[in-house]
N, C-alpha and C positions, 0 to 999 in steps of 0.2 A: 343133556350133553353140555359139556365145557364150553365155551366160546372161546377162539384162540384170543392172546391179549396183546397190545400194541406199546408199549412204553413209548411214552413221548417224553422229551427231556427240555424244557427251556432254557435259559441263563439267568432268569429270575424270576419272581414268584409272580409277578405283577401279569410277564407277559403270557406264563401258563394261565393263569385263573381268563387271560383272554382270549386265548387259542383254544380252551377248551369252552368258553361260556361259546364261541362265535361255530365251532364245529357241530357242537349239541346242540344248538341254538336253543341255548340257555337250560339244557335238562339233564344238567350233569350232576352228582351230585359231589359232595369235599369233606373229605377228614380233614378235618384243620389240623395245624399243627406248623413249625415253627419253614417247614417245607410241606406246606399243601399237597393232598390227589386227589385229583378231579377226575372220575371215575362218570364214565358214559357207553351206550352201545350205539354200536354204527358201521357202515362198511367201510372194509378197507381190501383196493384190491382184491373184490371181485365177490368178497366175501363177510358174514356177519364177522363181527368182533368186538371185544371190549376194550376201552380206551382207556389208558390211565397216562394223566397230563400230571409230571411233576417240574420241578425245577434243580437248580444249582446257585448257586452266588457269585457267580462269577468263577475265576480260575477253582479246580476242586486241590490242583496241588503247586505248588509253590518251591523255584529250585532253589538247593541250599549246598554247603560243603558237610563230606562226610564230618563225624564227630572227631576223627582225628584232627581237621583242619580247623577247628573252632576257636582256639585258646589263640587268642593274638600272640601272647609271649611265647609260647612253645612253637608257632607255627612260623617259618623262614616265608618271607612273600612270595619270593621267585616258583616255593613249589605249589601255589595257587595257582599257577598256569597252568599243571599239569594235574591238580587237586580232582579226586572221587569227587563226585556230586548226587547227590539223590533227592528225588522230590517225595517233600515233606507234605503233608495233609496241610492244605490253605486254609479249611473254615472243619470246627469239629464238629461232626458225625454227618457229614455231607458224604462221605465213604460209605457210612454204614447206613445211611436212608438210600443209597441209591443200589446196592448188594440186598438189602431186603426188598425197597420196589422193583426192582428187575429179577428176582428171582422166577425162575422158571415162563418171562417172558416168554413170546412166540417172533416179537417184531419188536425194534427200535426205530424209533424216528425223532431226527437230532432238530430242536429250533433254537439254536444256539447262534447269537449275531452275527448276520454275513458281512465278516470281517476276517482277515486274520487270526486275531485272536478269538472269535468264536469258532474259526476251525479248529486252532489250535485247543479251546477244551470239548470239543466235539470227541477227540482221541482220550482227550480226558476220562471221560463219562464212560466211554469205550471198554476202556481200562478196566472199570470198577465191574461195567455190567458184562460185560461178554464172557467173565468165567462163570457165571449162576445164570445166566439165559438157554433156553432152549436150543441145539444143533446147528449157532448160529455159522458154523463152520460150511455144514451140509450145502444150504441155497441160499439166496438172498435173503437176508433179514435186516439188514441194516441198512438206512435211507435218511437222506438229509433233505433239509425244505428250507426253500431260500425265497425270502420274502422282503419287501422294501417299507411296509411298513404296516400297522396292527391294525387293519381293517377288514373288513368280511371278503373283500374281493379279494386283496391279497392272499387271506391268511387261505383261501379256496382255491385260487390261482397255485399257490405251493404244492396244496396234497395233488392237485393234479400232476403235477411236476419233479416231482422228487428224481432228487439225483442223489451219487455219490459224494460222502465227505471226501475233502480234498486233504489229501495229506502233506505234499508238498507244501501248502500252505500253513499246515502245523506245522512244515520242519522248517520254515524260515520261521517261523515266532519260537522255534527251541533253541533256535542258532542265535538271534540276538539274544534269548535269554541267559545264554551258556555263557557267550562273549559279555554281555553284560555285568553279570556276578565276577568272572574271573580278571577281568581287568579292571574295571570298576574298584573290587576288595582290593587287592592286591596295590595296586596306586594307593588307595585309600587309607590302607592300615599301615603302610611305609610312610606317609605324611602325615601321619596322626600322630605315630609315635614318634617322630622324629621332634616333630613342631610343636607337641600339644606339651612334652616333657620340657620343652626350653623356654617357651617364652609364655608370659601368664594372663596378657590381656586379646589371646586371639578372639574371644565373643563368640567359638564356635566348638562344639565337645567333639565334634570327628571333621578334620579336616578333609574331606571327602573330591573325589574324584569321579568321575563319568563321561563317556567317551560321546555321548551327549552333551551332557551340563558342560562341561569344560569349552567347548567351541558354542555352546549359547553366552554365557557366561563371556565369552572371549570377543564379542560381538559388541556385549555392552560397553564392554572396555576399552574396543577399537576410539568410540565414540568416545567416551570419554579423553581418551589422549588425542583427537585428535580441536575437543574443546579446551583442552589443556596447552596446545600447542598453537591453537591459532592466534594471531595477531592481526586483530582490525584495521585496515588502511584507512583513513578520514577521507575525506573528499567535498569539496566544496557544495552548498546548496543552498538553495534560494526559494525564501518562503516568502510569498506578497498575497494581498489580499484584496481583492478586486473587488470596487466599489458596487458593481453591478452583482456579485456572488455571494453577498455575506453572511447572506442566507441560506449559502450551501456549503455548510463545511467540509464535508467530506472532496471540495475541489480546491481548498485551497494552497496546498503542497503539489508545490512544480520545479524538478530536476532540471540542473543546466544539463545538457550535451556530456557523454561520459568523453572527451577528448582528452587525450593526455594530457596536456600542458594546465587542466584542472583539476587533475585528480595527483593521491598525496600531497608532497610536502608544496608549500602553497609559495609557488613563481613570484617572481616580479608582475609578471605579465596578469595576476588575480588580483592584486591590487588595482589595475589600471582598470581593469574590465569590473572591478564592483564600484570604483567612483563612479562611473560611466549609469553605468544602472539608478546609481542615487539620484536621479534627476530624470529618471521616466516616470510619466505622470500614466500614462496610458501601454496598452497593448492592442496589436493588430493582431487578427486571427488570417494569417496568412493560404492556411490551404487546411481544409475540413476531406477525410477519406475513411469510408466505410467498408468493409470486411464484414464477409457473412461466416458464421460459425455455428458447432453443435457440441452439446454435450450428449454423449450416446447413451444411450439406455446398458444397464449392466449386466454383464454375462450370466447367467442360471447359479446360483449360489451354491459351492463346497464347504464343505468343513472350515477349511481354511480362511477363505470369505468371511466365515460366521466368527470365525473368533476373531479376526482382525476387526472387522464391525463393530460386535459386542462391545470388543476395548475400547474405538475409538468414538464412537457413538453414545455409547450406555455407559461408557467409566465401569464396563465389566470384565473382569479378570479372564484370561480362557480357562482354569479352571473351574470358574462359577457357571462361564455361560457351559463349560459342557455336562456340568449337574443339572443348570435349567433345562438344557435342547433333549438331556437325559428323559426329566419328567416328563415333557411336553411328547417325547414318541412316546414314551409310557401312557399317557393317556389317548393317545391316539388322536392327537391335534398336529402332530408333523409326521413325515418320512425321516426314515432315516439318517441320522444328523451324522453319521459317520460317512463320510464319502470324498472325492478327490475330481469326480467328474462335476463338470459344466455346460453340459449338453442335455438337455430333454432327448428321451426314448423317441424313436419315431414315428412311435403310433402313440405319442400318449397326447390325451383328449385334453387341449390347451383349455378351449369354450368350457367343456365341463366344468375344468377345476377353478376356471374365475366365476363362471355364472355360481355359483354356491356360496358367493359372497355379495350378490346382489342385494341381498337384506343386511348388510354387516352395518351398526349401527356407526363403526369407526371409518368405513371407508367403501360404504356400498353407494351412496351417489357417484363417486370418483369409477365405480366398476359400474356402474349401469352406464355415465356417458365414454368410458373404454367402451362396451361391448355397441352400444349405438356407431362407435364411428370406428366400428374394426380394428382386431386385434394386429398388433404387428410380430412379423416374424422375429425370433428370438436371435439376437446374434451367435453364431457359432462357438459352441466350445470346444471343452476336449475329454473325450468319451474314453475313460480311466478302466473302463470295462469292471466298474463295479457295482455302487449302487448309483439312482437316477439323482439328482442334486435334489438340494432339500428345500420342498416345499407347505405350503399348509396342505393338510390332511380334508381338513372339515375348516370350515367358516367360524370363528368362535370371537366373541365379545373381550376382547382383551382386558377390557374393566370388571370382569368378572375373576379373573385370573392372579395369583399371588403376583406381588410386584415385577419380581425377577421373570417369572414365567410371562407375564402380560408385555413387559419391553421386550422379551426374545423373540415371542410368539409376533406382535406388532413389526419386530425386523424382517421378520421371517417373512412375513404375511407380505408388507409393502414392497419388498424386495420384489417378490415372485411377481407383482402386478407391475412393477415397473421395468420386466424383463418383456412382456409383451404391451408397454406404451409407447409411447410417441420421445423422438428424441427431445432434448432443451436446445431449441434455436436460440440464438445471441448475435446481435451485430455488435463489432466491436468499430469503435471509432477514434479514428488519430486523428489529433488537432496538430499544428504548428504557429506558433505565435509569434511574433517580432518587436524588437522594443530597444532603441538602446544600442544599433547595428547588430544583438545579438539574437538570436530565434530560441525560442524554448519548447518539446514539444511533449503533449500529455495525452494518454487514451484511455478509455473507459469502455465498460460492456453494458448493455443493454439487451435485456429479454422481451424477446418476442416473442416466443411459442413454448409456455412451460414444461406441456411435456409431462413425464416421468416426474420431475419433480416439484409439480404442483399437487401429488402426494409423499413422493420420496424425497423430501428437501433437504432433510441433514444427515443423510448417510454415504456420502459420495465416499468412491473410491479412487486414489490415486492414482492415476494414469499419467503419471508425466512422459511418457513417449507419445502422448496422443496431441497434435499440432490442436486440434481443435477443443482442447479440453480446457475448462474455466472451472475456478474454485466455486464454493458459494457465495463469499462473502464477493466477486468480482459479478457474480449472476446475479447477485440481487440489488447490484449498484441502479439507481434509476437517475441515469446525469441529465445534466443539462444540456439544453443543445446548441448546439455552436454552430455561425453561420461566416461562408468566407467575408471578410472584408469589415469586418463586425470590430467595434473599438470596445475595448474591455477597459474599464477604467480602474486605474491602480491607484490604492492609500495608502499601502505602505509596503516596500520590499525590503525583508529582514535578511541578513548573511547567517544560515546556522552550518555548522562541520555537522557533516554526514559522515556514520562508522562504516563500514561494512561489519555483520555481524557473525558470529560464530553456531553453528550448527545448534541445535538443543539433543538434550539428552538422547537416548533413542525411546522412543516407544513403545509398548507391549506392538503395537499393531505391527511397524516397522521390525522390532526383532523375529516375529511371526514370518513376514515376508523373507528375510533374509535364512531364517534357518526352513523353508518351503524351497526357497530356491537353492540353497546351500545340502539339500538333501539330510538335513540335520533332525531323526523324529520322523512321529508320521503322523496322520492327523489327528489319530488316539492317542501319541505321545508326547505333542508339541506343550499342549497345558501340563504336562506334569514335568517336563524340563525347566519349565519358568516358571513353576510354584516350586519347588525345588532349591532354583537360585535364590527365592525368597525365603525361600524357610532358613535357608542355611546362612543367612544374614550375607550372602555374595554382594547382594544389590538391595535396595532400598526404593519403595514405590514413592515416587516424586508426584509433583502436579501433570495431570491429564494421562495419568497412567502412564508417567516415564520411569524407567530404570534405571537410577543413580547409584552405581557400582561402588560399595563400601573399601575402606582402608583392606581391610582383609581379601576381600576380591579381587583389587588390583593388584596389591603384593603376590595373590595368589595366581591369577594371570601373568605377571610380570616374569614371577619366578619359576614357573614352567615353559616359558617362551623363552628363556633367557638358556635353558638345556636344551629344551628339543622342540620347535616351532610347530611341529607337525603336530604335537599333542591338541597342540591349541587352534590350530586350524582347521577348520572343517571340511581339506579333501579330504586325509584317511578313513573318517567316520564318516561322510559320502558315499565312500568305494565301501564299504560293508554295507551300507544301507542298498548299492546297489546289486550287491553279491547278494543279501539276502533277497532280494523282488527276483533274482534271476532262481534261486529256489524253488518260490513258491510261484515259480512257472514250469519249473521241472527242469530247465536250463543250468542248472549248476546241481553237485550234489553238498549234502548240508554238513559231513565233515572234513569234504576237502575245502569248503569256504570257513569253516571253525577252524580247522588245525592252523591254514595259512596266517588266518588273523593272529590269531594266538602266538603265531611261531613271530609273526612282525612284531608286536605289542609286547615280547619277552625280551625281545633286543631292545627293544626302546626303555621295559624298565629296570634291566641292567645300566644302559647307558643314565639313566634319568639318575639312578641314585648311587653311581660312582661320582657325578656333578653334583650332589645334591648341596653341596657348600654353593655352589654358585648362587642357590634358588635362599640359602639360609644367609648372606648375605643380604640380601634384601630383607628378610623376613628384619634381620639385627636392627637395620637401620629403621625399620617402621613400630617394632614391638617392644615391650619390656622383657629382660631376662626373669625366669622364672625365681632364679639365686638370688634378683634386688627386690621381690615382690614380698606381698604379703607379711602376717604376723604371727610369731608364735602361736601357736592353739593348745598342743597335745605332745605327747612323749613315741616315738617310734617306738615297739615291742622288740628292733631287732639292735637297734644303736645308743638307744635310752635318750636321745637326743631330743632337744624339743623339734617339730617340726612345724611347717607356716603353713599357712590357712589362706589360699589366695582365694577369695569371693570372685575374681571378674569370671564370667563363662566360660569354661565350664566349671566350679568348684570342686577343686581339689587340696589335699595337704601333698608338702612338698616335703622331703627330707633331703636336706642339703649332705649328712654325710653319707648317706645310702647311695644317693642321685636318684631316689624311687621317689615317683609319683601316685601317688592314691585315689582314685576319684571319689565324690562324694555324689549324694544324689543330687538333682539340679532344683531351683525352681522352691528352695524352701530357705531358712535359714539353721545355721550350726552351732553347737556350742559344746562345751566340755559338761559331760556327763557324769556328775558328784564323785567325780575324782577314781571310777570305780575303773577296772582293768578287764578286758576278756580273761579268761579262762584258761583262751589255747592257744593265746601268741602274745600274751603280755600288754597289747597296744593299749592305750586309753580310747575309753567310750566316750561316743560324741549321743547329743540329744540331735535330732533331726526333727525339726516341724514345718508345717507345710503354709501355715501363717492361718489367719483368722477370717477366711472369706467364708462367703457362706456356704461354699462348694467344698472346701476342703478344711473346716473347721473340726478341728480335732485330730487329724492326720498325725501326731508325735509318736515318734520312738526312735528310742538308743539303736548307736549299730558302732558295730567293730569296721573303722577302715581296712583295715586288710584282710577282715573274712569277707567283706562287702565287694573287693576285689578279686582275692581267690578262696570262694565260698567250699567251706571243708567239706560238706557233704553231696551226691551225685544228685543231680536233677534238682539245682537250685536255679532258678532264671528269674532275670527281675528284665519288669516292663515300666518302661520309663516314660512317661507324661511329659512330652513337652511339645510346645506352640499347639496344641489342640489334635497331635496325635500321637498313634503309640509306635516304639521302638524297641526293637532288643536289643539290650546292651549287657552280655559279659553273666554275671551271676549275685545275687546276692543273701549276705544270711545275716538278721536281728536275733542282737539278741538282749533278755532282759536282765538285768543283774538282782536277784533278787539277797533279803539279810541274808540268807545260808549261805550263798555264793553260790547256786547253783544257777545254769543259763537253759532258758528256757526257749524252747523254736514253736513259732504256732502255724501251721500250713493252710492258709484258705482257697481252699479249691471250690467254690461256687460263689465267687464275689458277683456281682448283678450288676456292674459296671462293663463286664468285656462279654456281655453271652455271647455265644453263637447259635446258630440257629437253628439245635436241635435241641437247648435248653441249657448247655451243657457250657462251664464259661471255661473261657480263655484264660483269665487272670491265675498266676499260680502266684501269688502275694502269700504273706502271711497273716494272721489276723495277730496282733502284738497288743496284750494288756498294757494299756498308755496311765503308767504310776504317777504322771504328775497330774493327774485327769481326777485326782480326789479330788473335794465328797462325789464329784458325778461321774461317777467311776463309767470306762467305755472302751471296749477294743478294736481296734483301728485297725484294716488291712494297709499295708506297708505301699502298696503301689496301687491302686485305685481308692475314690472316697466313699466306699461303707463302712459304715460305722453300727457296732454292737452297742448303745446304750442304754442301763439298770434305769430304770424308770423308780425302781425304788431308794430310798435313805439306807447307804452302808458307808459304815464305819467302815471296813476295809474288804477286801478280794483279794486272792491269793490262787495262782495256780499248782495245783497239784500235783505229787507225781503217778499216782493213780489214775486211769484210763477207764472208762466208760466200756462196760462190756458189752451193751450194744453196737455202738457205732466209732470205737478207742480213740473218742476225742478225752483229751487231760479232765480233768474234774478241775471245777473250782471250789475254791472255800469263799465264802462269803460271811458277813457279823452284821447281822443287823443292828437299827437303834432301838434298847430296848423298851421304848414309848409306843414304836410301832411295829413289831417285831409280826410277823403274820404264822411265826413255830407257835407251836404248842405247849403251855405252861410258860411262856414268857423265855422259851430258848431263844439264844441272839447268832449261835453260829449254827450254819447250815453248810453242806459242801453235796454237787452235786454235779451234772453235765447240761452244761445250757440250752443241747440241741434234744436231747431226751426226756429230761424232769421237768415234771409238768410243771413245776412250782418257779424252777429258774428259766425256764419257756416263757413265763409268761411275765418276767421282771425285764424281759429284754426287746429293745424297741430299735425297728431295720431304718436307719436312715441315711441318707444320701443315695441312695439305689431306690432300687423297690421299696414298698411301704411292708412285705413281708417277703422276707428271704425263703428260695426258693425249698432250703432243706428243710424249714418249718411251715410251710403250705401243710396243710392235713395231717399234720403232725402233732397227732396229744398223748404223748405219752403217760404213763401213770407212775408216777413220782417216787422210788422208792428212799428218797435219800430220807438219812435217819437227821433228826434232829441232833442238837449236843455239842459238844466240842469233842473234834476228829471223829464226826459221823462217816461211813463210808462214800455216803450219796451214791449210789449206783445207777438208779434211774432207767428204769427199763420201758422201751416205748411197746406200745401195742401190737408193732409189723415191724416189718424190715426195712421200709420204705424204698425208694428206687434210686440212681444212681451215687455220682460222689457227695459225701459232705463235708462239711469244716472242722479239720481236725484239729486236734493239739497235742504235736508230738513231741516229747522229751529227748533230746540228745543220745 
């Protein structure tokens, strides 16, 4: 008899192969494959059954604008607000692996991250399996498992537990997604084309908007002008060096009295009182008083906690640390690094989780004499009602650990211990001194009882509303001591002006803070709002991880503030952060909180871009017009006119009589291509190369600027390489000009740069014969670097218009040299299909991907191309072999 079957569904592959190896306890067995199933039997409520553990990659679909709203120029922005949406497949054949493993299931159970967004693809997963699952209509079959983090007890504690997915909480992650796309694009393709067509050195190819990014973004800016606008006031100050301390430098700087009549512009009355001082030999220590103080031990660490740390400690980005904190739960060394609370569970076993670092080579003396003189209770947080704050999992050697992972895992770790130590006592001590009828007075701190941070020393958090709180460098002063009545002997008192100083930049830490408490993000999406501004060149990382807000940022804040304030401040995008949490509590419904947004955010960008001269005004005064830039290149196909060539970012040719802008690809350099013309609009060919690095060596080919813009054929897309990730931008189509005049299109649908994770790639580039790539003749995909190259000596290649009757990629002609010619009787031309004939199979070598591409894996076909000149070459392979390959289609 059957055993009924269980589908279990992860959110990655990592955390399946662990839920299943910890269920089975270890006797599962795995089809590998690009999404694993881990295949066991076991009970499940009540009863036998078979298990099968797979996974997902994250989101399975990804929302987008119908195909009518895609074309920037045909699309008006305003009806973005109101735009069809449909969600697109995220990752390919994660659809179709999860309709084949869920068929005819009996039982789903979702282990997808208790978060938000792991509810939200819990519905996902939903979606695909519940039309091919068994009667899941009839009784219960669906059940979620909520777990804190990848360990035997948790991952046991869940199955006991299983509850319903929450859907509410998917519909607040559909409602920001919704509002996200549509105000987002809409803002965004209105100040792209406005700004990107007029002026030529913005240094940024989509002048972008976000109801995010723009109030982070607008934080850094704050700071910025408010460094731009301060003015430091002098004030007098008085530097002596006291015969008896000269051996303690760090006491020799002592402030007069901040009295008015000393501070700015400098009295009559500062002259009287510094002759007066020239002529003290000595100082009295008039009155010595001490003050007891503590630095407290710090709250149970969140998300938020972690990234402001990370930055300010470890000089790590929040993006980076949340790939490390990623790893680190993936291997089961933390809890879950997603969380908002700071409070420990109330039953959860404090003694336990530190005695398990008793042996730690890094900090197990420090917890052996913690656990000798009694743990201390944890100060009180604040219980977020989600996951428990994040601490170590297991005891682990941080020297054993990749760099990144070893300092996360080490914060992580010293944190937790120093949330149940001893506070940092300090006495602090004020002196008063006299000399000269005037008193001067000076104070210093002193530790007594290190506490917490005789292992946490350098990760303090700011607390300035806290009366007893002391920095480090003030903790770890060890002064001297001063006794009433005590002659201090003076050698020299020097007059220097003292500034007041101007704030500094803000910091990754500090902007963290402010958009945490500005309800701006959340703590899944704080790092990718300030990788973001970085990518988009808004801001620029300065020293100790500060954010120096570039020319373009500031105009670009300037000139939205300058219409409508609210854009840039962070209540309105508050009040939707809080309308969505009111969601996914069941408290709101999720399209009266979308339509309301949308209906505010439609008046605002009407209003935004009947001002929009207000905001281009500023842009005038900081940028160049695009009409003074740039240099002739190439002839327009619609005006015959020459047009210019502007290089700064993003590259484009301009046509001053059109007023049309062209983009070009980014990231390579350009040139006029041997004069030749398209085809089917006249324009001149440009040569595109991607330059000589080792990565992208050999990347050239010709393209038509205005079929590169509005590509003639349907289902062209080009994927765009830039600062180390991919973009869709618009459509594009190469082409080659060969002597006949005909133009050739070559479509590579299995480049091994974008796979996904059912083998099957992403990249729809073309693969384009690069003719200036003689004698070592190679064909280059157009948007990722694989490269097709002849490992043999040809005098030339030529593609053909003839198609391959196995698999209707173009034939090629090829001419060997004939010294080493491998035809028969000393033939030099051969014409054939590279991915079928055995003979041109095996001239052709996979590089910069894979070392063998994936459509000639097991692929030997048997050669039928004829020798001669205008052989047919037809080349007929053995099988049919399995999915798409690299064709080459003719126009």
């Amino acid at each position: 008899m059957t055993l009924p079957v269980v589908l279990m569904v992860a959110e990655k592959p990592s955390i399946a192969g662990s839920v299943a190896n910890i269920l089975s306890k270890g006797t599962h067995t795995t089809k590998t494959g690009k999404l694993p199933i881990h295949i066991f039997d076991g009970e499940f409520l009540g009863k036998q059954v078979t298990f099968k553990v797979t996974s997902v990659v994250g989101h399975v679909f990804n929302l987008d604008f119908a195909p009518e709203y895609q074309n920037w120029e045909k699309t008006d922005c305003l009806d973005l607000f109101s735009a069809k949406t449909i969600h697109k497949e995220a990752s390919g054949g994660v659809i179709h692996h999860l309709r084949s493993v869920g068929a005819n299931v009996d039982y789903v159970v979702l282990w997808l991250d208790c978060d938000n967004e792991g509810e939200n693809i819990c519905f996902e997963v939903l979606n695909c399996v519940k039309p091919v699952m068994k009667n899941w209509r009839e009784t219960k079959r669906i059940y979620r498992a909520y777990y804190s983090a990848i360990t035997a007890p948790d991952i046991h504690k869940a199955m006991r537990t299983l509850k319903d997915p929450n859907e509410n909480e998917a519909h607040a992650v559909d409602a920001r997604q919704e509002l996200d796309l549509k105000v987002g694009v809409a803002f965004s393709r209105f100040q792209t084309q406005f700004f990107r067509n007029k002026y030529s050195d913005l240094d940024s190819s989509v002048i972008s908007y976000g109801p995010c990014q723009i109030p982070t973004l607008g934080f850094c800016v704050d700071r910025f002008d408010l460094i731009q606008n301060f003015k430091g006031e002098a004030f007098p100050r008085f530097h002596f060096s006291p015969a008896a301390l000269l051996d303690a430098e760090r006491h020799r700087q002592e402030k007069l009295p901040r009295s008015p009549a000393l501070l700015g512009a400098r009295p009559a009355s500062f002259f009287v009182f510094s002759r007066k001082l020239a002529s003290v030999s000595s100082l009295t220590v008039l009155s010595v008083r001490e003050s007891n103080g503590a630095r407290v031990r710090p709250v149970p660490m969140n998300t938020v906690t972690m990234l402001k740390l990370a930055s300010r400690s470890l000089g790590m980005g929040p993006k980076e640390a949340t790939v490390y904190a990623e790893r680190l739960y993936l291997k089961g060394y933390i809890s879950y690094p997603r969380t908002e609370t700071t409070a420990y569970p109330e039953h959860y076993n404090l003694l336990g989780a530190v005695e398990q670092h008793r042996t730690n080579p890094r900090w197990g003396g420090y917890v052996n004499a913690l656990i000798a003189g009694g743990l201390r209770v944890p100060r009180k947080g604040v219980d977020a009602g989600d996951h428990p704050p994040i601490t170590p999992v297991v005891s682990v050697d941080p020297s054993t650990l990749p760099s990144g992972e070893s300092a996360l895992y080490d914060l992580i770790a010293t944190h937790f211990l120093a949330t149940v130590s001893d506070d940092c006592k300090f006495v602090t001590t004020f002196v008063r001194f006299g000399g000269g009828d005037e008193t001067f007075s000076y104070s210093y701190r002193r530790v007594t009882q290190p506490g917490f941070t005789a292992l946490y020393h350098s990760q303090f958090e700011d607390e300035s509303d806290d009366e007893n709180d002391a920095s480090e460098a003030e903790l770890a002063m060890e002064a001297y001591s001063f006794q009433k009545g005590e002659v201090v002997e003076v050698d020299r008192i020097a007059e220097r002006d003292g500034y007041t100083s101007a704030p500094g930049y803000l910091t990754e830490s500090e902007l963290i803070s402010l958009m945490e408490k500005n309800g701006i993000g959340t703590d899944a999406s704080i790092p990718v709002h300030i990788a973001n501004i970085l990518e988009r060149n808004y801001v620029s990382l300065g020293p100790k991880r500060t954010l120096i807000p570039t020319k373009l940022g500031i105009v670009l804040i300037h000139g939205i503030y300058s219409i409508d304030p609210e854009l840039v401040l962070p209540i309105v995008r508050g009040n939707i952060e809080k309308e969505c949490a009111l969601i996914a509590k069941g408290k709101a419904k999720m399209d009266d909180v979308v339509d309301h947004a949308l209906l505010v955010f439609k008046q605002k960008f009407i209003y935004f871009k009947e001002h929009i001269a207000d905001m281009d005004a500023l842009f005038e005064s900081e940028f160049s017009l695009l009409v003074d830039s740039g240099k002739p290149l190439s002839r327009c196909g619609i005006c015959k006119r020459f047009m210019k060539y502007v290089k700064n970012p993003p590259p484009r040719l301009y046509c001053a009589q059109c007023n049309v802008t062209y983009n070009l690809p980014p990231n390579g350099t350009i040139k006029l291509y041997k004069e030749l013309k398209c085809p089917l609009d006249g324009f001149d060919l440009l040569l595109y190369s991607r330059g000589n690095s080792e990565r992208f060596v050999g990347v050239t080919y010709p393209l038509c600027p205005f079929c590169y813009n509005n590509p003639p054929f349907d289902g062209m897309s080009l994927m765009v390489r830039t600062a180390g990730r991919v973009e869709r931008r618009g459509a594009i189509n190469v082409f080659i000009r060969h002597a006949n005049s005909d133009c050739w299109r070559t479509a590579c649908s299995r480049c091994p740069n974008e796979e996904d994770v059912d083998g099957e790639a992403k990249c729809n580039g073309m693969m384009v014969l690069d003719l200036e790539s003689r004698p070592n003749w190679k064909l280059c995909c157009n948007q990722c670097n694989m490269i097709f190259r002849f490992t043999a000596n040809l005098h030339d290649v030529q593609v053909m218009k003839k198609r391959c009757e196995e698999c209707e990629s173009s034939l090629l002609k090829v001419s060997f040299n004939k010294n080493s010619t491998p035809l028969p009787g000393g033939e030099t031309e051969y014409s054939g299909c590279i991915l079928c004939d055995e003979l041109l199979s095996g001239l052709i070598e996979m590089v910069s991907g894979r070392n063998r591409h994936i459509s000639l894996v097991h692929r030997r076909g048997r050669g039928r191309g004829r020798g001669g000149r205008g052989g047919k070459g037809r080349g007929k392979g053995k099988g049919k072999g399995t999915g798409k390959r690299s064709v080459f289609d003719d126009m």
